[in-house]
Structures are given as C-alpha cells and as structure tokens.
N, C-alpha and C positions, 0 to 999 in steps of 0.2 A: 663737651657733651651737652645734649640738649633732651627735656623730658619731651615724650613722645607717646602720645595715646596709641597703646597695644591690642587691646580687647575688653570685652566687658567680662566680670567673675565670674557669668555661669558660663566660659569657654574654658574656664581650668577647673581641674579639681586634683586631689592628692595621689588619682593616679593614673589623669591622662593630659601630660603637661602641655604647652604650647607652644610650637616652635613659630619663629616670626623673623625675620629679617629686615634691616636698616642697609640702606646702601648693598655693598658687598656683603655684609656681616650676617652672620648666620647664632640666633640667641636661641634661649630655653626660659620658659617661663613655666615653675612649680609653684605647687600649693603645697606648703606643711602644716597640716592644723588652721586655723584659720590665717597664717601670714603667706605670702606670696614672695616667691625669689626668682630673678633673673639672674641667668649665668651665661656663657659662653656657652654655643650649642654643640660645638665640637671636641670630640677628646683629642688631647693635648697627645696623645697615642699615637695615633691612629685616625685617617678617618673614618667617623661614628658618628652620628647625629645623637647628643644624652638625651631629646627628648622623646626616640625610638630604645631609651635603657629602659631597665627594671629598676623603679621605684620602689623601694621599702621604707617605708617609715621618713624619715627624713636623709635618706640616700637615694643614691643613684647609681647602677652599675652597666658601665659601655654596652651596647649589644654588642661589639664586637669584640672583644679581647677582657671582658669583665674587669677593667677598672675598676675603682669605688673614691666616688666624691661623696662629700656631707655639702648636702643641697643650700644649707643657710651661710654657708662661707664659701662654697667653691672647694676645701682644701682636700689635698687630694689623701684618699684614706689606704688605698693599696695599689700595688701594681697590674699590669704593667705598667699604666703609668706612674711618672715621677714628676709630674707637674700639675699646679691648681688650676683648675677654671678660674676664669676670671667674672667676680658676681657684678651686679650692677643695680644700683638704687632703685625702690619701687615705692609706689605710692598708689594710695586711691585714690579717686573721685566720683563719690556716690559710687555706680557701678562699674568703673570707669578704671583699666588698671593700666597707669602708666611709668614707664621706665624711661631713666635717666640714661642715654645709650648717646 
C-alpha cells in the first residue's frame, strides 16, 4: 500500500462523502465529526456504491438493500450483509486528505 493524495477537506463533509478510485479499486471517503475514514466503496452485498448510502451519524446504510456499516471500522452492523468493509488508513496534510490505499 502506498499513501496517495485524495482530495482537499472542503470536498468531504459528514454528509456527502467522497468516492475516488485507485487502479481498479473503487473507495469511500467519510467525515465523522471532525475525523475522516476511508473504506471500501462497495457493499460486500450487493453491488452499491456506500458513498451513494445514507449517512447517520457515524453510519452508513447501502442504497440498495440497507445494510448498515459503522463508518470508523468498516464492521458491518446489520444485514443483508454479513461481511465488513474493509477501512484504510487516513491522514492530513494541511488541507490535503490522503489515504494509505
């Protein structure tokens, strides 16, 4: 894995995430409160893009078949799915939000 500049903070907020892709790979970049998390952008379901889910608070729920992840670990909270997102390291720099992907 290598860190990789994503976007700058005023492109996220808590409740309109960022989706971004590396290679093939397809990510989700939330805001909870003032920390930031990247996760897999796909449910583990189904495919769904989480960063086209509903946001609450520090969840996320599929648009399409309402899963439920807790955004700060990935782990998955209800069905249909039964598997976690997989999250991935974030960091700042100045304005600068880059993930370890």
């Amino acid at each position: 894995m290598a860190w990789q500049k994503i976007t700058t903070r005023d492109r996220v907020s808590s409740d309109t995430p960022f989706a971004f892709t590396v290679g093939e790979r397809n990510f989700a970049l939330f805001q909870v409160e003032s920390s930031y998390y990247a996760l897999d952008n796909v449910c583990p379901h189904a495919f769904a893009l989480m960063s086209d889910g509903f946001v609450e608070g520090d969840t996320v729920e599929c648009p399409l078949h309402g899963a439920l992840f807790h955004i700060p670990t990935g782990r998955c909270l209800g069905p249909p799915a039964d598997a976690d997102l997989r999250s991935y390291p974030v960091r700042l720099e100045d304005e600068q939000i880059l993930v370890d992907v």
